[in-house]
C-alpha positions in Angstrom: -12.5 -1.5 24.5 -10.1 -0.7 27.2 -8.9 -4.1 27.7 -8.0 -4.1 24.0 -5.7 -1.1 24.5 -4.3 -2.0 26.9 -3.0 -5.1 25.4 -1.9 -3.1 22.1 -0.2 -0.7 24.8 1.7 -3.8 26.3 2.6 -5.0 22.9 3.7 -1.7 22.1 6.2 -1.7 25.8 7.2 -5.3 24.8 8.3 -4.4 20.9 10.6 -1.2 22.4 12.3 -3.6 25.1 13.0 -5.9 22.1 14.2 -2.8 20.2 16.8 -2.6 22.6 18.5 -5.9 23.0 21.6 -6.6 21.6 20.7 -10.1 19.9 18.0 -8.7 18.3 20.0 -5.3 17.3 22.8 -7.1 15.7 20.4 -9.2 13.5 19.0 -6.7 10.6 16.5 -8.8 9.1 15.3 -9.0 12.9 15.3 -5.6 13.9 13.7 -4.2 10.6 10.8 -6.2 11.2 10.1 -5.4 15.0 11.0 -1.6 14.3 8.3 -1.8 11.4 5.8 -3.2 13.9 6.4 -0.9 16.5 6.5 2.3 14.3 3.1 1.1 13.3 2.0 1.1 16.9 3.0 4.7 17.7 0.2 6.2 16.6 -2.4 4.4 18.1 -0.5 4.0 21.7 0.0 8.2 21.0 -3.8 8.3 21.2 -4.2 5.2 23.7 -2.1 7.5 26.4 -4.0 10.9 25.1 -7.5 8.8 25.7 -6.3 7.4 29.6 -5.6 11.1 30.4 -9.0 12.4 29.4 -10.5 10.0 32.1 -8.5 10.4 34.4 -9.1 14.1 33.8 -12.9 13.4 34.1 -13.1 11.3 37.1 -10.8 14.0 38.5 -13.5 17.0 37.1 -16.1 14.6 38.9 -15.3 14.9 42.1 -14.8 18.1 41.8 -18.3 19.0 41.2 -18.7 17.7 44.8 -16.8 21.1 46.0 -19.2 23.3 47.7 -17.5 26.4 46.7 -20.0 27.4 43.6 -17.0 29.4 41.3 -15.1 25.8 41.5 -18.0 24.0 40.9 -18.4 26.0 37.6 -15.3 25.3 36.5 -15.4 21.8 37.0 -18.7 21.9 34.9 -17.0 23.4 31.8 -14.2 20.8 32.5 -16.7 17.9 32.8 -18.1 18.9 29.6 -15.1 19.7 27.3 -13.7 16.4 28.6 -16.7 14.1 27.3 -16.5 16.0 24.1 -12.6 15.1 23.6 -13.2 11.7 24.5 -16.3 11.0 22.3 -13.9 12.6 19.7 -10.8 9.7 20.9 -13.4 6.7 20.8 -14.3 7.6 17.1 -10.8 8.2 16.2 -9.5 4.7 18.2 -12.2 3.0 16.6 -11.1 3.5 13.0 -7.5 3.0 14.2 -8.8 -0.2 15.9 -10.1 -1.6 12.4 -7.9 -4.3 11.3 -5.2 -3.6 9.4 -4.2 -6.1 6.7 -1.0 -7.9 7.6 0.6 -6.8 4.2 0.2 -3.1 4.4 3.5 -3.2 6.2 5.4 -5.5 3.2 7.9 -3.6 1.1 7.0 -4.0 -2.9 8.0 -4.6 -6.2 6.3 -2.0 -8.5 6.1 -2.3 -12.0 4.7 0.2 -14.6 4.2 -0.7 -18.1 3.4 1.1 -21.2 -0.1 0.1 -22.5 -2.3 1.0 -25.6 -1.1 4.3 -27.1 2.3 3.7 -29.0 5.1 6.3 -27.9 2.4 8.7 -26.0 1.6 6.1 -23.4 5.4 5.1 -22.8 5.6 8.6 -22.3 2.9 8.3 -19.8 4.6 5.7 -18.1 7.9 7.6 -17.5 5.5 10.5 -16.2 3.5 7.7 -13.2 7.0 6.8 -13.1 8.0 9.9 -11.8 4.7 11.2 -10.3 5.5 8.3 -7.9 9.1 8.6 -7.3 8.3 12.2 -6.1 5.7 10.7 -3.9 8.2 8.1 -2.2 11.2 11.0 -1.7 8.2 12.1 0.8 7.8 9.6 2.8 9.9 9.3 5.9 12.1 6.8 5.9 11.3 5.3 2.7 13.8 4.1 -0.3 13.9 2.7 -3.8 16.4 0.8 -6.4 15.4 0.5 -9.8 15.4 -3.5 -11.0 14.8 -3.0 -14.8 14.6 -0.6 -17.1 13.4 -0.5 -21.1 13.5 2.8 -22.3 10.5 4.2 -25.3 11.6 5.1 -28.3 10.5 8.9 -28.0 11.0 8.9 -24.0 9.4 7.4 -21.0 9.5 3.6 -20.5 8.0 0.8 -22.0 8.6 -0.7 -19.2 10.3 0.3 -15.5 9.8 -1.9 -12.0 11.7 -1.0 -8.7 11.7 -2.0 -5.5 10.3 0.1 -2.7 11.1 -0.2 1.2 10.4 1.6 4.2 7.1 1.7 6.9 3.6 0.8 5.3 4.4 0.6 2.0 2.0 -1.9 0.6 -0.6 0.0 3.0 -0.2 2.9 1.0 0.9 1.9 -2.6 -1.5 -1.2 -3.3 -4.4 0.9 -4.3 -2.2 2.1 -7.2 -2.8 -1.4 -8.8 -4.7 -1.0 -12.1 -5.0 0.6 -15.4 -4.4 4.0 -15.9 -5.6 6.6 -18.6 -4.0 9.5 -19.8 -6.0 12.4 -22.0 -4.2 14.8 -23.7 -2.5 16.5 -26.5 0.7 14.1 -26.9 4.2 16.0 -27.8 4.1 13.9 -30.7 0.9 15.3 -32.2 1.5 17.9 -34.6 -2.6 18.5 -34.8 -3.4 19.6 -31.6 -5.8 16.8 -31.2 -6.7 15.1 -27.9 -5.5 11.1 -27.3 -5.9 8.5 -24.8 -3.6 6.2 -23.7 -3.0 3.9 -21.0 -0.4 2.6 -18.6 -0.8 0.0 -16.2 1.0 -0.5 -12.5 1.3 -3.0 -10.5 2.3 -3.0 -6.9 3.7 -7.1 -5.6 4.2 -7.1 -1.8 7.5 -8.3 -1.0 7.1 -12.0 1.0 10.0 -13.7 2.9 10.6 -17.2 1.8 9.1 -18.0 5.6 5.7 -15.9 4.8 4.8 -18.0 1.6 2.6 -20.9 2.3 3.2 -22.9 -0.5 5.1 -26.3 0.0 8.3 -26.8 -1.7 7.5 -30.2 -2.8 4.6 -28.1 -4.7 7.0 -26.7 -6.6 8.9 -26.8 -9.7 11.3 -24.4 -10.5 12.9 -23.7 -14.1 16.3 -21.8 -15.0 17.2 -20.8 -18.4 18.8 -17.9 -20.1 17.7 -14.4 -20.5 18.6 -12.7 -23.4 18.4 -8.3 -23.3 16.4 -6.1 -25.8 17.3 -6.5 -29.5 20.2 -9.6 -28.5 21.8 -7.3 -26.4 23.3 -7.8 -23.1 23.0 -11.6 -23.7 23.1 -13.6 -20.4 25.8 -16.0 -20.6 24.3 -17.7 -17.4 20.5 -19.1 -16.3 19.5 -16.1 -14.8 16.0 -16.5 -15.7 13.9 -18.3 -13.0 10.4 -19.7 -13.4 8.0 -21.3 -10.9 5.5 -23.8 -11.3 3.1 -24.5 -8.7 2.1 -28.2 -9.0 -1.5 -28.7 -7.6 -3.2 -25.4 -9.9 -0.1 -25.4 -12.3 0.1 -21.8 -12.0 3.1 -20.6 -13.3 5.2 -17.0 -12.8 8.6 -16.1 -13.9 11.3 -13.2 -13.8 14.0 -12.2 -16.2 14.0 -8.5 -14.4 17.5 -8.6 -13.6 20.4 -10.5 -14.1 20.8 -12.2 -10.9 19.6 -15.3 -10.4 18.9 -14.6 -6.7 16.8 -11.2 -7.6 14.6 -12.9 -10.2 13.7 -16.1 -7.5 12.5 -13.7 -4.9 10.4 -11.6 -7.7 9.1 -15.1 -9.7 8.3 -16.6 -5.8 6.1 -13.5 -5.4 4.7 -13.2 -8.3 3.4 -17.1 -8.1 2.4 -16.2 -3.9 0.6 -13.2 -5.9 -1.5 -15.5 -8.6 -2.0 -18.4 -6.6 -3.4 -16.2 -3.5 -5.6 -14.4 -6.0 -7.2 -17.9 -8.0 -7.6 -19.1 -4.3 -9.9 -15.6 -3.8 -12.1 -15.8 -7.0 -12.7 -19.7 -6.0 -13.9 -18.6 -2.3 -15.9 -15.5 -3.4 -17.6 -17.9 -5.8 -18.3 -20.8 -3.6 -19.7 -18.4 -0.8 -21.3 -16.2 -3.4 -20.3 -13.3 -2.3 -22.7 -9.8 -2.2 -20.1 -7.1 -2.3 -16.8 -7.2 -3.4 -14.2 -4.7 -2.3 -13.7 -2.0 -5.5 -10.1 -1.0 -3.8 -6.8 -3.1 -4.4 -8.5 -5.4 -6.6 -5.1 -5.1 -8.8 -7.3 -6.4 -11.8 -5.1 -4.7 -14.4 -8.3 -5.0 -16.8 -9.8 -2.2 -14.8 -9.7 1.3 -15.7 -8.8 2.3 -12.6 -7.9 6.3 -12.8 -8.3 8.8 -15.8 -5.7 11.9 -16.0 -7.3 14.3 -18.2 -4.7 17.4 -18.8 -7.2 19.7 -20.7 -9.3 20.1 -17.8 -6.7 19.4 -14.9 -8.7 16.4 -13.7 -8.2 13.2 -11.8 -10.7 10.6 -11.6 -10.7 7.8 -9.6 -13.5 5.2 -11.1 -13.7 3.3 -8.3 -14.8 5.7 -5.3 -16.4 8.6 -7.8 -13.5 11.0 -6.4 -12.7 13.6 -8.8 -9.9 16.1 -8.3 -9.1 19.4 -10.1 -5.7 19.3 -9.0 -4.2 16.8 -11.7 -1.2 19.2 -12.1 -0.1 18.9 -8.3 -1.0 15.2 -8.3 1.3 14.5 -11.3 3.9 16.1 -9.0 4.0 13.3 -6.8 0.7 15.2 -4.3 -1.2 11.9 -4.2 -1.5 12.2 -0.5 -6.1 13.2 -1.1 -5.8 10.7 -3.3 -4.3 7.4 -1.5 -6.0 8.7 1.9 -9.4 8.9 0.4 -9.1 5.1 -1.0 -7.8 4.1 2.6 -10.9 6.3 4.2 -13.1 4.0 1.8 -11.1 0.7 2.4 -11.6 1.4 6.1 -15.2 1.8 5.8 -16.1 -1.2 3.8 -14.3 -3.3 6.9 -16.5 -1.5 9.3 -19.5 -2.3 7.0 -18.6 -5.8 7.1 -17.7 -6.0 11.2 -21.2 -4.5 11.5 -23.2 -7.3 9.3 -21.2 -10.1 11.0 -21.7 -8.9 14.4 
């Protein structure tokens, strides 16, 4: 293991060195990306450096159990013995941060929320993940967001809403969010006190550079037309539309989102890397006939993936069994037991799997 941190440790010096160049400072796109790759390193060189010191501290408690002088010979003892318990403590901590992370957890994203079944009530419900998540986003260090496209509900909320979000380990954290969601409770617009379910789904697109995308060009084709607004308004005088074809599946995704052309080829270009990725999945699983799927960041929009029950103040995540009293601090943007439970789960599927291919 040690010769694997130090090379993470090495990567680590070489990213900071890098950090600090002038080519690579006066280059954005450049320095975002190395500064994201480093900031993901910190942690793990943090507890690299803390795990070198206990050794050295118990080499160094080793010899001096050799001292003749039986009061220092004690201490060293107690020394010895704390030491090995603080580093069996490191190796199971390294080992889980040693897992493999998936190379998109550090991608910005597109998320989209949608109204669902439920009329008003659930575009309601939409403006309130909406907002449960913007909350949750003004936490993060470092992280930022700008709205692409907005249609409002009649009675409030959205029908529809999708934004972009940047910052460190974005897609890490916000792909598990991917799903349908279900909302119990007495809507304002209920004048009967009765109970009602309704639905939103969300979907969380990792943001891929043109360069990331391994789809030829010649498999392409690519379609412009005219986007018109809600209700003939806001009538795009201009092909701002943009849709892509890919050639050998003829999987198809397009974007009217927003009104440059630009903006909707980057989200249509995803959105095809998205589908095309995923019908490439279901094929392997189903030649290789795959035992267990993972139940996290499926993004299968079919599945009911979280129920919000206000009477009782409940959350339930279907796909773990995690169940949460606690709804009213989660739907203030507290989703911090929630997302770090599904990562805790992720995480121990991959080790389930490392250990049945070993």
């Amino acid at each position: 293991m040690l010769d694997k941190l130090e090379a993470i440790e090495g990567r680590f010096h070489y990213l900071e060195e890098k950090l600090s160049d002038p080519e690579i400072v006066s280059d954005m796109k450049q320095f975002t990306k190395i500064n994201k790759e480093y900031s993901g390193l910190r942690e793990i060189v943090g507890k690299i450096r803390e795990y070198k010191t206990t050794l050295e501290g118990i080499e160094s408690a080793n010899e001096m159990m050799a001292d003749p002088d039986p009061e220092m010979k004690e201490m060293a003892k107690m020394e010895f013995s704390e030491l090995n318990t603080n580093k069996s403590i490191l190796e199971e901590e390294l080992k889980q941060l040693l897992i493999p992370k998936d190379p998109e957890d550090e991608k910005d994203v597109v998320v989209e929320i949608r109204a669902g079944a439920g009329g008003d009530e659930a575009s309601i419900f939409a403006g309130d993940l909406y907002r449960m998540y913007s909350k949750y986003i003004d936490a993060q260090p470092g992280w930022k967001t700008e709205i692409i496209h907005i249609n409002e509900g009649t009675s409030g909320g959205y029908s529809k809403i999708s934004f972009e979000v940047f910052g460190n380990d974005v897609y890490g954290k916000l792909k598990f969010e991917s799903g349908a969601h279900r909302v119990q409770r007495v809507p304002r617009t209920e004048t009967q006190g009765r109970v009602h379910t309704s639905a939103a789904t969300v979907a969380i697109l990792p943001k891929f550079e043109e360069e990331d995308i391994e789809i030829r060009k010649d498999q392409l084709r690519t379609d412009t037309f005219r986007a018109s607004g809600a209700g003939g308004q806001h009538v795009n005088k201009t092909e701002s539309g943009v849709r892509f074809t890919h050639l050998p599946t003829g999987i198809a995704a397009e974007s009217t989102d927003s009104r440059s052309q630009h903006k909707n080829r980057e989200i249509a270009l995803n959105r095809l890397y998205e589908k095309v990725k995923a019908a490439a999945k279901i094929k392997n699983d189903s030649e290789q006939k795959t035992q267990r799927q993972s139940l996290v960041g499926s993004g299968d929009r079919s599945d009911k993936i979280r129920t919000y029950n206000y009477p009782q103040n409940r959350v339930t995540d279907h796909r773990i069994n995690l169940t949460l009293y606690s709804l009213d601090k989660i739907i203030e943007g507290n989703l911090n037991d929630v997302i770090e439970a599904l990562i805790v789960y992720e995480n121990a599927e991959k080790m389930k799997g490392e250990e049945e291919n070993a």
